[in-house]
C-alpha positions in Angstrom: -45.9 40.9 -5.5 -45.8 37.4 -6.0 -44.9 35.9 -9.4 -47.0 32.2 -9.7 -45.0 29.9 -10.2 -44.7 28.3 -13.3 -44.5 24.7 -14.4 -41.0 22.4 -15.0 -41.0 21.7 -18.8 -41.1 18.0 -18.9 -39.1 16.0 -21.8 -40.4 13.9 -24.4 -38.8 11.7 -26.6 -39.7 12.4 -30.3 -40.6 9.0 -31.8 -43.3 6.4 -32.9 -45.1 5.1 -29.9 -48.1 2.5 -29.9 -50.8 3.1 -28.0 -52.1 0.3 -25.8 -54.9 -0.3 -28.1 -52.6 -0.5 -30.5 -52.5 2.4 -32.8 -49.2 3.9 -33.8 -48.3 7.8 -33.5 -45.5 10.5 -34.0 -44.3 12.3 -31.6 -43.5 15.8 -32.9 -42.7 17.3 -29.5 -44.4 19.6 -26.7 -46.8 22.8 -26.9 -48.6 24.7 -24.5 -52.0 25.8 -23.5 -52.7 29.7 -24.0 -54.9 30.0 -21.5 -53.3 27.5 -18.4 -49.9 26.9 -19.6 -50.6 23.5 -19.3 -48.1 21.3 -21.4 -49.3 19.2 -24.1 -47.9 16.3 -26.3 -48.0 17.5 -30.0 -48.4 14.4 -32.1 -49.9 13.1 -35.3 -51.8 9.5 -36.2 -49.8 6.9 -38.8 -53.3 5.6 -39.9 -56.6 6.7 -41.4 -56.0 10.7 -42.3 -52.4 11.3 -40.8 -54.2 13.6 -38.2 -52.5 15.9 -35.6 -53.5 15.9 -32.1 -52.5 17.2 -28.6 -52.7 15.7 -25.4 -52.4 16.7 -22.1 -48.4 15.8 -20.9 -49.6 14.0 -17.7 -52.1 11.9 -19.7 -50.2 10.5 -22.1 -47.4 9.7 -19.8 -49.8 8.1 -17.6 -50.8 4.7 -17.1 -54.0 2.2 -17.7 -55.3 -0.6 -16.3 -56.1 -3.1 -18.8 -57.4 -7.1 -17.8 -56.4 -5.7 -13.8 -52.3 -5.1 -15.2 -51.6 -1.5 -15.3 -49.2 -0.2 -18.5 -48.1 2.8 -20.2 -51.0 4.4 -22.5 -48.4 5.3 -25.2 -44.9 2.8 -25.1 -42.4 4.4 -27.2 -41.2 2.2 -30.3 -38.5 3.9 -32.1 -36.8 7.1 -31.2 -36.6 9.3 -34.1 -33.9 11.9 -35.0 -34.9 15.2 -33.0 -37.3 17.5 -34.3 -36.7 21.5 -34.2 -38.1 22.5 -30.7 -41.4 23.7 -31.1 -41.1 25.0 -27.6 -38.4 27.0 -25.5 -38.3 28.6 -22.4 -37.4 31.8 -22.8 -34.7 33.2 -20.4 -35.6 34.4 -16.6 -36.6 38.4 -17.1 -33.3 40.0 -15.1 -35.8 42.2 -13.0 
């Protein structure tokens, strides 16, 4: 039987970034979907309510085309001392 295989964990850097509208927003680290195992960006507003969010890995690392120039959706700003993990892998089952 086939095992599927399962996604590389990506890296984040925990930190303020800006969003290319301008908004800023902590970084707490990465999650992951229940259901798909998809990773996701854990991170919170620094405006308005102080709101948490998650968003897909590969879109917020993606890029945007703004006035025809493309550019990162979220630029980091300042790196911030490393949060606790909120995810690891756990080890390979030694079946």
């Amino acid at each position: 039987m086939n095992d599927p295989i399962k996604p590389q964990q990506p890296t984040i850097t925990p930190g303020i970034y800006r969003h290319y509208k301008g908004n800023d927003y902590q970084v707490l680290g990465l999650v992951r979907h229940s259901e798909t195992e998809e990773y996701l960006v854990l991170y919170k507003t620094l405006y308005g309510d102080y709101s948490s969010w998650v968003r897909p890995y590969s879109m917020f690392v993606d890029e945007v085309e703004v006035d025809g120039h493309k550019q990162p959706r979220f630029r980091l700003q300042e790196a911030t001392e490393e949060v606790q993990p909120l995810l690891k892998v756990a080890p390979e089952d030694p079946l």
